[in-house]
OpenMM code with the backbone's topology and positions (N, CA, C; nanometers):
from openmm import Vec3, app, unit

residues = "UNK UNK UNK UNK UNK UNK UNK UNK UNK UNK UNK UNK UNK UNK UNK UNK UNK UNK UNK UNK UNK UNK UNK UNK UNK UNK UNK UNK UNK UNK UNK UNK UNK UNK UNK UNK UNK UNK UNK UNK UNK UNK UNK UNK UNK UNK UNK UNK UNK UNK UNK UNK UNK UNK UNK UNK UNK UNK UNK UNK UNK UNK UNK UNK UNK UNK UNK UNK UNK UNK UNK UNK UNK UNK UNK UNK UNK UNK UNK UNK UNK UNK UNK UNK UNK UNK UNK UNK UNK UNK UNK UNK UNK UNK UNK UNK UNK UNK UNK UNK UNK UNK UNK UNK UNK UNK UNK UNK UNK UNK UNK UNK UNK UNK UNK UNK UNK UNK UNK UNK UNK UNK UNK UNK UNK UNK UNK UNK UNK UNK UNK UNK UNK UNK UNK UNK UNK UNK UNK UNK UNK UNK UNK UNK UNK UNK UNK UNK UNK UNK UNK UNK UNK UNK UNK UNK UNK UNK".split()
positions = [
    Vec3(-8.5688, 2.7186, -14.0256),
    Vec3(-8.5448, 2.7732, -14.1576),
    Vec3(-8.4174, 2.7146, -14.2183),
    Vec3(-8.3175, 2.6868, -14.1250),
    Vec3(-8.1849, 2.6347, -14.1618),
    Vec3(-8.2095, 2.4897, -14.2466),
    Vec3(-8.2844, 2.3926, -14.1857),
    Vec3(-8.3221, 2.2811, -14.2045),
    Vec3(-8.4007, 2.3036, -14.3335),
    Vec3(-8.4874, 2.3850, -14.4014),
    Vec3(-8.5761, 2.3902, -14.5016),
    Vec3(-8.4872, 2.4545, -14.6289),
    Vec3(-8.3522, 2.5183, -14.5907),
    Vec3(-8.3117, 2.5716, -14.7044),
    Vec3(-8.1769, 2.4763, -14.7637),
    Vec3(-8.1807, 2.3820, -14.6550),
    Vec3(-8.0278, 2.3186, -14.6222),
    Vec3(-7.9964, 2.2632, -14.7635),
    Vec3(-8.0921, 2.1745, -14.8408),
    Vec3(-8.0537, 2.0879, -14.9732),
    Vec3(-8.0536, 2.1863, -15.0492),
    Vec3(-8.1228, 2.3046, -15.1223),
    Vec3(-8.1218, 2.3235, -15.2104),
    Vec3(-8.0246, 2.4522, -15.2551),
    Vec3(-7.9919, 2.5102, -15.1364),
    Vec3(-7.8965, 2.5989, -15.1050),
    Vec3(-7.7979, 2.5651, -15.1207),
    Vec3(-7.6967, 2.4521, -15.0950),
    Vec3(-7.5930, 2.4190, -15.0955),
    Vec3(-7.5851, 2.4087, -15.2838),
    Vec3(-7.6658, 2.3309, -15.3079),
    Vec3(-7.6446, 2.3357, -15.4622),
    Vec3(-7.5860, 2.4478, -15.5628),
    Vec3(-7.6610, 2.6040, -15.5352),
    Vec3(-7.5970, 2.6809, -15.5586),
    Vec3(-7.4567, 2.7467, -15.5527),
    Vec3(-7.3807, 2.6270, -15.5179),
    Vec3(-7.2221, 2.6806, -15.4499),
    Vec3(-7.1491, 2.6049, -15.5748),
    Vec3(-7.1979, 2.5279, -15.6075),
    Vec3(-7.1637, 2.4973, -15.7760),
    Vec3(-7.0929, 2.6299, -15.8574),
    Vec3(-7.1835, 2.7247, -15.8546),
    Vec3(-7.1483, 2.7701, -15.9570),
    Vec3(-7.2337, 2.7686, -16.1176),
    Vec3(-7.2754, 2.6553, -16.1454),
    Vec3(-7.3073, 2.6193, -16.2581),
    Vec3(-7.4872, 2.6447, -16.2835),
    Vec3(-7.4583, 2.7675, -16.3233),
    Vec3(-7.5455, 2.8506, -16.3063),
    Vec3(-7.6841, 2.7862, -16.4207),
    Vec3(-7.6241, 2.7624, -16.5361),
    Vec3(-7.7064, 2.7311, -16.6368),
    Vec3(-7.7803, 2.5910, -16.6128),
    Vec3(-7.6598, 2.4896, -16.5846),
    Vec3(-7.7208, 2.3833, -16.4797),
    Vec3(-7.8511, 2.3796, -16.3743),
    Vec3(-7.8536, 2.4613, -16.2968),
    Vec3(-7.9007, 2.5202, -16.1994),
    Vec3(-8.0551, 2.5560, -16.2341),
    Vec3(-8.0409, 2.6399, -16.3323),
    Vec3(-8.1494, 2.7281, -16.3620),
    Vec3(-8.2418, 2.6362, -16.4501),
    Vec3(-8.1852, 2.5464, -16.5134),
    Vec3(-8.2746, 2.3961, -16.6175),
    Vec3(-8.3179, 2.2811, -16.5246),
    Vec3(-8.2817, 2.3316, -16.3934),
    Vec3(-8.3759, 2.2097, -16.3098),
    Vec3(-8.4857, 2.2574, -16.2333),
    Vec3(-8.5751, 2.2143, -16.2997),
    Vec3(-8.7517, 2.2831, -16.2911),
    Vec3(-8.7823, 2.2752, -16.1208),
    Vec3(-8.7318, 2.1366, -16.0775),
    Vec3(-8.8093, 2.0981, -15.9304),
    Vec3(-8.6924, 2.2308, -15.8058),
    Vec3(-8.6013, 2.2672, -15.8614),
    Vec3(-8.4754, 2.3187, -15.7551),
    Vec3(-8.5455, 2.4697, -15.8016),
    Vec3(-8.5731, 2.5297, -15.8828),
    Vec3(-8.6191, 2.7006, -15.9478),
    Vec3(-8.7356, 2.6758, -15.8725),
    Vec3(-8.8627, 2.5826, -15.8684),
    Vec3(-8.9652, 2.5920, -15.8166),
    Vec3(-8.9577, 2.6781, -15.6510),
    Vec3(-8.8563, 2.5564, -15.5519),
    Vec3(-8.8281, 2.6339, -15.4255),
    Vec3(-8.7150, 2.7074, -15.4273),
    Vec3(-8.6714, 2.7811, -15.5211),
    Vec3(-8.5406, 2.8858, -15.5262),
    Vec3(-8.6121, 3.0429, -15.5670),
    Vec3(-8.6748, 2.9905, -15.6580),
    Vec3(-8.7263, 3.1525, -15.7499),
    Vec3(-8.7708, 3.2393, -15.6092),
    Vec3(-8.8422, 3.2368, -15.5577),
    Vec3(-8.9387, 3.2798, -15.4727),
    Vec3(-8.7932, 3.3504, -15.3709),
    Vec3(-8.7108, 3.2950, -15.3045),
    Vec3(-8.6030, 3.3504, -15.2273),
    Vec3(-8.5445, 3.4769, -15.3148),
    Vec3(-8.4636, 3.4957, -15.4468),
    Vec3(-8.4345, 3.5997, -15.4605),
    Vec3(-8.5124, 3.7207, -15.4384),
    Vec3(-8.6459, 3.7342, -15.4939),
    Vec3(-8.7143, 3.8477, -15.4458),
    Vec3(-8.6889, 3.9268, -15.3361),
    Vec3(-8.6780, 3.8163, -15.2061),
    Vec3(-8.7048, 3.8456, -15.0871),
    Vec3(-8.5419, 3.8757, -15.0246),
    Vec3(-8.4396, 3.8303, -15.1072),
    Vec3(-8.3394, 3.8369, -15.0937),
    Vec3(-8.2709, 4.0325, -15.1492),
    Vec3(-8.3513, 4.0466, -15.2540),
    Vec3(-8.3204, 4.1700, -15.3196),
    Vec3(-8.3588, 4.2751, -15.2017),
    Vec3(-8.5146, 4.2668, -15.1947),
    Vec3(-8.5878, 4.3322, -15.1105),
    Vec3(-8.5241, 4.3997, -14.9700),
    Vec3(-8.4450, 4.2868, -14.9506),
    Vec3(-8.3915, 4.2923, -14.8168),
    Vec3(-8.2538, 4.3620, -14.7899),
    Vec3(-8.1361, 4.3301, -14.9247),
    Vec3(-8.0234, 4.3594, -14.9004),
    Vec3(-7.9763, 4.4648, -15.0159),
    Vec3(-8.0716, 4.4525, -15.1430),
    Vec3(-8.0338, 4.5766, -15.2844),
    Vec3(-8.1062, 4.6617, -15.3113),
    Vec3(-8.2528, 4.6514, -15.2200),
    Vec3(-8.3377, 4.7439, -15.2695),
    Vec3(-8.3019, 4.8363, -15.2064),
    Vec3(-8.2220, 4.8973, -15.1151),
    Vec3(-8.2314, 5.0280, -15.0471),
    Vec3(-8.1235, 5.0979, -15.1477),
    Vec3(-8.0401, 4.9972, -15.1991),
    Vec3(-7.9400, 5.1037, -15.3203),
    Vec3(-8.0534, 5.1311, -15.4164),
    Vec3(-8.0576, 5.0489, -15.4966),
    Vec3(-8.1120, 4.9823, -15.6430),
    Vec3(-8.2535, 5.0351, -15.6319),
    Vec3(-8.2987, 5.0658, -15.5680),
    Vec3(-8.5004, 5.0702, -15.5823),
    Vec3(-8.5137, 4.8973, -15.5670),
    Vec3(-8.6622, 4.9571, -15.5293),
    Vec3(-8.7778, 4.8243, -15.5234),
    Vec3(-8.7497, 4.7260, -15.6223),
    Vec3(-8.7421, 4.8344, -15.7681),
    Vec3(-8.7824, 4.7416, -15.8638),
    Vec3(-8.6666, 4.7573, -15.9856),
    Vec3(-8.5409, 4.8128, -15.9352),
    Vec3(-8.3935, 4.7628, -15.9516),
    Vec3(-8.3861, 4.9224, -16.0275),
    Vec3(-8.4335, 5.0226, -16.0188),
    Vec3(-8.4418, 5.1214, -16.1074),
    Vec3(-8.2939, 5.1832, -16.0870),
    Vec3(-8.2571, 5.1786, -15.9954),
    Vec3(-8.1365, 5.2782, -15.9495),
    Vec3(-8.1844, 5.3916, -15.8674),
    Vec3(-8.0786, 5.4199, -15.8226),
    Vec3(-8.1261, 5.5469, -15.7179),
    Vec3(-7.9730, 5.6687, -15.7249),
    Vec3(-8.0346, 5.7928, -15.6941),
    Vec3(-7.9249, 5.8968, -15.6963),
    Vec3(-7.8539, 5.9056, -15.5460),
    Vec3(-7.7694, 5.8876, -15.4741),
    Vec3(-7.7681, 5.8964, -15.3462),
    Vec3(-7.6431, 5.8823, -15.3483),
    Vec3(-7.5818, 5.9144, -15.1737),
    Vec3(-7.4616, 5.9791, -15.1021),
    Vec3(-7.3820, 6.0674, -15.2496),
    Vec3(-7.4677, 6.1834, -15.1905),
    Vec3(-7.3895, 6.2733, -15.2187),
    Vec3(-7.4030, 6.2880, -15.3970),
    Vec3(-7.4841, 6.2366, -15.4961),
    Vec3(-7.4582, 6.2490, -15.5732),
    Vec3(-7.4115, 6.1117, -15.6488),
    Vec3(-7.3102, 6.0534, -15.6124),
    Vec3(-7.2474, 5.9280, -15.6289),
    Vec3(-7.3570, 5.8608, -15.7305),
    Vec3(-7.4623, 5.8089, -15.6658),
    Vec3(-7.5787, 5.7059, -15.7135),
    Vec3(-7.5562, 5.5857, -15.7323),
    Vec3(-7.6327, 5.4944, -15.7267),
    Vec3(-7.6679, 5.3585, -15.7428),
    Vec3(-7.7048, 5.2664, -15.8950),
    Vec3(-7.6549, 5.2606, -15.9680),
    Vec3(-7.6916, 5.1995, -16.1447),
    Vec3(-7.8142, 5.1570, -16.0979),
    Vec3(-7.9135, 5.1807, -16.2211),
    Vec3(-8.0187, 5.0673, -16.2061),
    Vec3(-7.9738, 4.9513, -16.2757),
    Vec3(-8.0508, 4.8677, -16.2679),
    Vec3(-8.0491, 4.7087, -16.2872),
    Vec3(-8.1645, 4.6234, -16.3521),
    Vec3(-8.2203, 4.6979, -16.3844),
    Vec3(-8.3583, 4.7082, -16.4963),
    Vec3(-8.3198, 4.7813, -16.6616),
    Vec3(-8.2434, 4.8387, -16.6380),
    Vec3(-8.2198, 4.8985, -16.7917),
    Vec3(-8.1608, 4.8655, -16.8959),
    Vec3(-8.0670, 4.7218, -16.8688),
    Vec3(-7.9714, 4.6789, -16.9796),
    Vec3(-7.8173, 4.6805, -16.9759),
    Vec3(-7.8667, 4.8129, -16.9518),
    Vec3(-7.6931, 4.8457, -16.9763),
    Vec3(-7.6179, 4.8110, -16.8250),
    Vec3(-7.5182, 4.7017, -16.8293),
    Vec3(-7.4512, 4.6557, -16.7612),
    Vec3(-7.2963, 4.7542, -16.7212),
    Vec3(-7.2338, 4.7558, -16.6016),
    Vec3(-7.1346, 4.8268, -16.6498),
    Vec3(-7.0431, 4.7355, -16.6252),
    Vec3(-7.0334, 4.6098, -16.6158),
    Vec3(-6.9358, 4.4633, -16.5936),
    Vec3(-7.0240, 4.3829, -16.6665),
    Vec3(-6.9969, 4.2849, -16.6653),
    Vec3(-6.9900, 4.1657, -16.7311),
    Vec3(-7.2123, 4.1442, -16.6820),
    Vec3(-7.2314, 4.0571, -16.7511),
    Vec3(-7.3180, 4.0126, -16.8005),
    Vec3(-7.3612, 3.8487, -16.7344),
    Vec3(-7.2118, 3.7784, -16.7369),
    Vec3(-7.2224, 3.6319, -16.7429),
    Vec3(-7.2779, 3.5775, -16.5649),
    Vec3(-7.3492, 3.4901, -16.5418),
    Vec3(-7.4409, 3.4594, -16.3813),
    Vec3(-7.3060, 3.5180, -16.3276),
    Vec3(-7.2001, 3.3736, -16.3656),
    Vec3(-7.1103, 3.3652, -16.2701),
    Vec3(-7.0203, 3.5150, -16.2291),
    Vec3(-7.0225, 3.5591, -16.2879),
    Vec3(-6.9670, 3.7217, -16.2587),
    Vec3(-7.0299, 3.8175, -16.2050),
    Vec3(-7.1533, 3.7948, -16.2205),
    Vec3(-7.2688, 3.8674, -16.1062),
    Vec3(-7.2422, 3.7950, -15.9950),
    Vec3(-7.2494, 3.7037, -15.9678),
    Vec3(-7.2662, 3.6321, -15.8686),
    Vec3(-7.1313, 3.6402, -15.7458),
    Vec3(-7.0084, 3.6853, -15.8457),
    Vec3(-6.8861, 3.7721, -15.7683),
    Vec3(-6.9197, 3.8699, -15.7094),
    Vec3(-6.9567, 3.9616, -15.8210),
    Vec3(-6.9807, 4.0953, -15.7960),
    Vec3(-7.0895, 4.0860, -15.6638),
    Vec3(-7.1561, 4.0298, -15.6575),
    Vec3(-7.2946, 4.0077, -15.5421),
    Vec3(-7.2093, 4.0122, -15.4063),
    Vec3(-7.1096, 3.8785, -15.4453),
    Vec3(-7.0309, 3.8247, -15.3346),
    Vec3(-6.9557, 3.9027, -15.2864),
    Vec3(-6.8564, 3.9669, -15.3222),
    Vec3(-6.6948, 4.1026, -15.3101),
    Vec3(-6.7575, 4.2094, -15.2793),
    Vec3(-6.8719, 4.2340, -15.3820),
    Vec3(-6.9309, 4.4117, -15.3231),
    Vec3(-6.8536, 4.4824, -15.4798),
    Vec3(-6.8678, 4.5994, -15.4174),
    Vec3(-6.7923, 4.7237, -15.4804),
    Vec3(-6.7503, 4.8305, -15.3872),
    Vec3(-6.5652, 4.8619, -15.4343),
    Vec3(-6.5594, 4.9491, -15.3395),
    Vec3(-6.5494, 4.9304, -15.2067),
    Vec3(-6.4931, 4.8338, -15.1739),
    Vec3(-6.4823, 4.7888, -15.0201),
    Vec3(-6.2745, 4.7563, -15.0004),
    Vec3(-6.3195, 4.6471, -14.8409),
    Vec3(-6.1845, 4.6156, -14.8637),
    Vec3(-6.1663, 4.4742, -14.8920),
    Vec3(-6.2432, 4.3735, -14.9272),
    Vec3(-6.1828, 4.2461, -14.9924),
    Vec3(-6.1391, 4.2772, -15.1237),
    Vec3(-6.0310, 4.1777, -15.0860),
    Vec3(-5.9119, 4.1743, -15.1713),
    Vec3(-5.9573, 4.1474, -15.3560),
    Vec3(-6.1132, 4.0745, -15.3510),
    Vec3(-6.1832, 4.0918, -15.4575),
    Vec3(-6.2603, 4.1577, -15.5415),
    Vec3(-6.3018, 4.2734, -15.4541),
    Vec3(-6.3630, 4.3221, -15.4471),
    Vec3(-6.3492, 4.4277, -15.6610),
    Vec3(-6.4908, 4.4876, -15.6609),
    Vec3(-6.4605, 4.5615, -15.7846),
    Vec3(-6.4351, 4.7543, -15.7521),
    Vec3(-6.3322, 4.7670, -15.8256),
    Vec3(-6.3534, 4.9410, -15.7770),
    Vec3(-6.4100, 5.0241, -15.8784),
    Vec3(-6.4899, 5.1061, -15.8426),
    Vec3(-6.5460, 5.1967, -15.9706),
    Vec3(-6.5665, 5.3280, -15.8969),
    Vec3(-6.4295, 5.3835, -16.0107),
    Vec3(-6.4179, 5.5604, -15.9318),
    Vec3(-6.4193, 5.6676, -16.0913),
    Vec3(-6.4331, 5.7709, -16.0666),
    Vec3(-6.3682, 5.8431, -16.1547),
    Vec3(-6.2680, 5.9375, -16.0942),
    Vec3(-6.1766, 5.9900, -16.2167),
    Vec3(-6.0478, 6.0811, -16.1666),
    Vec3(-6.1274, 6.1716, -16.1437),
    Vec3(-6.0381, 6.2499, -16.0366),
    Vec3(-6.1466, 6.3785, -15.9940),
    Vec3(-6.0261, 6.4714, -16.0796),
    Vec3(-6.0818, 6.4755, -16.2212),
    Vec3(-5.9979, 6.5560, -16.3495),
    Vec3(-5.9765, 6.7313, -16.2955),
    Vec3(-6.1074, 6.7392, -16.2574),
    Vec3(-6.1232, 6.9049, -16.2321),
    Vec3(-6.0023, 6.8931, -16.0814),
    Vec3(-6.0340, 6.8553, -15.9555),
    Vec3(-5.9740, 6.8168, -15.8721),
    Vec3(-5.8202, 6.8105, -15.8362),
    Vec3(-5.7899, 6.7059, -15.9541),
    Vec3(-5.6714, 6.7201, -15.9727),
    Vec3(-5.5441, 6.7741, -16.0406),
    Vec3(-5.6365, 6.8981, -16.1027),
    Vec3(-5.6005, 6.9874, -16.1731),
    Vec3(-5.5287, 6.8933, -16.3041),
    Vec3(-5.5577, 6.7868, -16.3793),
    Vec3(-5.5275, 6.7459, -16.4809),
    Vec3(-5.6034, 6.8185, -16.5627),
    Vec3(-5.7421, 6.8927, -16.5696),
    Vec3(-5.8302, 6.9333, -16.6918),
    Vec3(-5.8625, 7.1028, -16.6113),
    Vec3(-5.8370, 7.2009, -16.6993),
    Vec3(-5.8621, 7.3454, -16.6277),
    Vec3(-6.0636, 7.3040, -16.6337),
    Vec3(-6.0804, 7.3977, -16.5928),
    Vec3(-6.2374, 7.4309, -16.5889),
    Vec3(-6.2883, 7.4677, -16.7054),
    Vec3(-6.2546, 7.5441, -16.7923),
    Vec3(-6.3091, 7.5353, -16.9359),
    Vec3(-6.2320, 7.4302, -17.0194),
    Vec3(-6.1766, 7.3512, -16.9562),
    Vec3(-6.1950, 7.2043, -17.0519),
    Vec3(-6.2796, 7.1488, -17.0442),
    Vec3(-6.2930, 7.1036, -16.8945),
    Vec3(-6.4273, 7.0419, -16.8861),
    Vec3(-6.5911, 7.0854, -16.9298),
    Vec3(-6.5485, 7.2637, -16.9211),
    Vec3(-6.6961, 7.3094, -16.9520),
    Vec3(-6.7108, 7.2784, -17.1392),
    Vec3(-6.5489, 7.2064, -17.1754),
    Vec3(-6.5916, 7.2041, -17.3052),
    Vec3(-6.6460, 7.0674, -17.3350),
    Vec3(-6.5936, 6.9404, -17.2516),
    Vec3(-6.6473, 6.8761, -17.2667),
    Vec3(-6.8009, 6.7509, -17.2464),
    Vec3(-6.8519, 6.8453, -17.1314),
    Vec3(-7.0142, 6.8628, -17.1471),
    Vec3(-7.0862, 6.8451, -17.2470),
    Vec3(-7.0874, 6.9541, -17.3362),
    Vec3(-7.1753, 6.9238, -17.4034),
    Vec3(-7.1252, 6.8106, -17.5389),
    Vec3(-6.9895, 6.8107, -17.5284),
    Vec3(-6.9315, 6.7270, -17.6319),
    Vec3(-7.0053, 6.5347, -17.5956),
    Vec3(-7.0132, 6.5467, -17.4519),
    Vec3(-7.0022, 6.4038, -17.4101),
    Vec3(-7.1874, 6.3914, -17.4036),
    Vec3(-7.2160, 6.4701, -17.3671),
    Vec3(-7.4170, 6.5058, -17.4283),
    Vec3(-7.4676, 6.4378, -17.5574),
    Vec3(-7.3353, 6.4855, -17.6058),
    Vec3(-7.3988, 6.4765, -17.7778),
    Vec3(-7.3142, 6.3464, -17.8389),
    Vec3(-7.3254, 6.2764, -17.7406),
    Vec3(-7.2913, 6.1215, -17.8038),
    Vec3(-7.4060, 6.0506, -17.8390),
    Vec3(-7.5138, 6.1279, -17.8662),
    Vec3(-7.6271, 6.0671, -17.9603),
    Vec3(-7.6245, 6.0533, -18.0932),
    Vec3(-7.5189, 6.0982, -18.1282),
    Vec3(-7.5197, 6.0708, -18.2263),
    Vec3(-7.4810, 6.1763, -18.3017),
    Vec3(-7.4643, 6.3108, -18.2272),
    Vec3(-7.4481, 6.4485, -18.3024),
    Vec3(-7.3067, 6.5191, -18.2817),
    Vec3(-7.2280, 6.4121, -18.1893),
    Vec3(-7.0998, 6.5174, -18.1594),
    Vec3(-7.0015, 6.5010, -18.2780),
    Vec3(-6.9504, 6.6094, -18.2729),
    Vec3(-6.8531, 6.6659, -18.3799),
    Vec3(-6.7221, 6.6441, -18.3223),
    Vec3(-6.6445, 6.5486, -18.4023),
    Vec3(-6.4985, 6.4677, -18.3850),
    Vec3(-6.4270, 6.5329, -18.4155),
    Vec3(-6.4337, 6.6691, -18.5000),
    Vec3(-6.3269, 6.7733, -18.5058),
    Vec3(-6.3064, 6.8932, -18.4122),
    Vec3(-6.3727, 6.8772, -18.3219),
    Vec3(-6.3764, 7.0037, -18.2174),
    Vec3(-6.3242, 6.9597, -18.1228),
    Vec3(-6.2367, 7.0496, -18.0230),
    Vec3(-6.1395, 7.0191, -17.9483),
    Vec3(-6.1469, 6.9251, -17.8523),
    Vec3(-6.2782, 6.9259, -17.7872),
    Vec3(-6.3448, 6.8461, -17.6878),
    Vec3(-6.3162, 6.7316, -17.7310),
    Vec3(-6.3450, 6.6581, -17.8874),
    Vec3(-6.3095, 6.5285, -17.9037),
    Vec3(-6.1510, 6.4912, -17.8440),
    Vec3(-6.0557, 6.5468, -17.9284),
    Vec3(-5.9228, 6.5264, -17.8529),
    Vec3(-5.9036, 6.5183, -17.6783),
    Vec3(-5.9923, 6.5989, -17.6419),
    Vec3(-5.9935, 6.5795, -17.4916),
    Vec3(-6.0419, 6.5086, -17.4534),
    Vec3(-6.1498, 6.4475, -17.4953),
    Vec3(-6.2191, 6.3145, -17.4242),
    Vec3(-6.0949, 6.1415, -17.4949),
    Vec3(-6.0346, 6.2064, -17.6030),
    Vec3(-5.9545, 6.1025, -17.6701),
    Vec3(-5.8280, 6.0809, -17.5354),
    Vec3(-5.7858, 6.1887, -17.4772),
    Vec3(-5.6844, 6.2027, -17.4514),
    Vec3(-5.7510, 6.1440, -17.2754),
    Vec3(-5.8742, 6.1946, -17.2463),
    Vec3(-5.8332, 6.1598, -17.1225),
    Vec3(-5.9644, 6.0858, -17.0837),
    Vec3(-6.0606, 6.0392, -17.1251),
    Vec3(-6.1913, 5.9585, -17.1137),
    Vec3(-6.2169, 5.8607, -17.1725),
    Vec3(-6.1389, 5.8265, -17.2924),
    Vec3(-6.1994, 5.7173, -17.3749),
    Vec3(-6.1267, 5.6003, -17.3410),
    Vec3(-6.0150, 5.5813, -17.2758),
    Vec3(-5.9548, 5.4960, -17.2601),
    Vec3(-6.0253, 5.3661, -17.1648),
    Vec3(-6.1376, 5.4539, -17.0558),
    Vec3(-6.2143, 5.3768, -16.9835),
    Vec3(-6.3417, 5.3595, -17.0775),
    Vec3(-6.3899, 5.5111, -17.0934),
    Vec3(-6.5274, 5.4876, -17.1306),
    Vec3(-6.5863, 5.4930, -17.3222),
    Vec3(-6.4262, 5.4140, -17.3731),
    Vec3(-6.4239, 5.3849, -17.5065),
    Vec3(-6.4711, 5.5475, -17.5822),
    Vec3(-6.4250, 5.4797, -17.7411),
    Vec3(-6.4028, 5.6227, -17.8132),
    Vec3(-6.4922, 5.6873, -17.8383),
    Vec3(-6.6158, 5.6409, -17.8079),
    Vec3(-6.7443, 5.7074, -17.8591),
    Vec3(-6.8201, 5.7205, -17.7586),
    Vec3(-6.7938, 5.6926, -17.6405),
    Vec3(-6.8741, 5.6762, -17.5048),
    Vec3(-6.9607, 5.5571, -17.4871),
    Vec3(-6.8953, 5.4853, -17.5434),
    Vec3(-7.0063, 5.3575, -17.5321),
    Vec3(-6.9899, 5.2851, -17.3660),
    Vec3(-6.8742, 5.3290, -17.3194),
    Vec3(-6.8841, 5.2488, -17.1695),
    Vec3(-6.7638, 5.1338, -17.2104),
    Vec3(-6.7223, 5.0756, -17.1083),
    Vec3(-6.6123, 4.9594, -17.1277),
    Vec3(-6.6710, 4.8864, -16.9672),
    Vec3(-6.7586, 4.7767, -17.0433),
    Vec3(-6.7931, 4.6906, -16.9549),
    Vec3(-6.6991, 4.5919, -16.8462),
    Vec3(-6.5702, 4.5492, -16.9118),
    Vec3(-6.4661, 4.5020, -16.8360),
    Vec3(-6.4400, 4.6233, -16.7028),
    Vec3(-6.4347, 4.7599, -16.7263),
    Vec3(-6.4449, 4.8331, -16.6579),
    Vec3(-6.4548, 4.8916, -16.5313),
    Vec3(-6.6389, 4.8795, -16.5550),
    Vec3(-6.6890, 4.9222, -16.4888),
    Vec3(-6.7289, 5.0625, -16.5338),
    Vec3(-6.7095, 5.1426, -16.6516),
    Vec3(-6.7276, 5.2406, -16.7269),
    Vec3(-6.8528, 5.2772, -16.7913),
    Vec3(-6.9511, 5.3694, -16.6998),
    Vec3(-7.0254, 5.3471, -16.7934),
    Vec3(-7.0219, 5.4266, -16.9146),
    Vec3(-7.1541, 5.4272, -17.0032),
    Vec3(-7.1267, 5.4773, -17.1415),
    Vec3(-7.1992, 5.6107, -17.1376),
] * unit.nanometer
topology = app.Topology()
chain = topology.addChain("A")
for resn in residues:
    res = topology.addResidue(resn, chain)
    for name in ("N", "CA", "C"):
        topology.addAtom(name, app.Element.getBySymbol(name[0]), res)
């Protein structure tokens, strides 16, 4: 197997992702490996079919089918993120936590119960004059931007 993956594998250490992906004869024997590559090492977070999953404890897994990214977008930055992990101990690695607000007694319990439904109603219906806004101004938006849209540099989602 070493011998069959040896040429076309190395190529990928480039980097040059767009390169990469416009050479028809190298995608022909490449495409077929990620599948089997996902299958093997992301599907037990991610689902089969990249959906995401709820697990340890609540925590959960993003899906990876839906769009919404909570980093970057670009190959080469996936292709970090693939590499470092999340949440580990290389020195590259990406961290994605939240403050434990209630926890750390920065937000009483009816702050937070106020801002529930405030952060719900980022469809489009929340009301910027009610106190909850100032509280999410003061202590949420800085990651997960002023309207909840998420801050992809982040890791924030929206």
């Amino acid at each position: 197997m070493t011998a069959l993956c040896a040429g076309w594998k190395d190529r990928f250490a480039t980097g040059d992702f767009k390169a990469l992906a416009a050479d028809a004869g190298l995608m022909t024997v490449a495409r077929p490996a990620p599948a089997r590559l996902f299958a093997d090492n992301c599907a037990a977070c991610h689902g089969a079919q990249g959906q995401g999953r709820d697990g340890h404890g609540g925590t959960g897994f993003p899906a990876l089918d839906d769009g919404d990214w909570l980093r970057s977008t670009e190959p080469a930055d996936i292709a970090q993120l693939i590499c470092v992990g999340v949440n580990n101990n290389h020195p590259e690695t990406n961290s994605v936590q939240i403050m434990g607000f209630g926890r750390d007694e920065m937000l009483s319990r009816a702050e937070i119960e106020q801002l529930v439904p405030y952060v719900i109603a980022f469809d489009g219906t929340a009301d910027p004059d009610i106190p909850a806004a100032t509280l999410f101004a003061d202590n949420c938006a800085s990651c997960h931007g002023e309207r909840g849209e998420g801050g992809m540099g982040l890791g924030a989602p929206s």
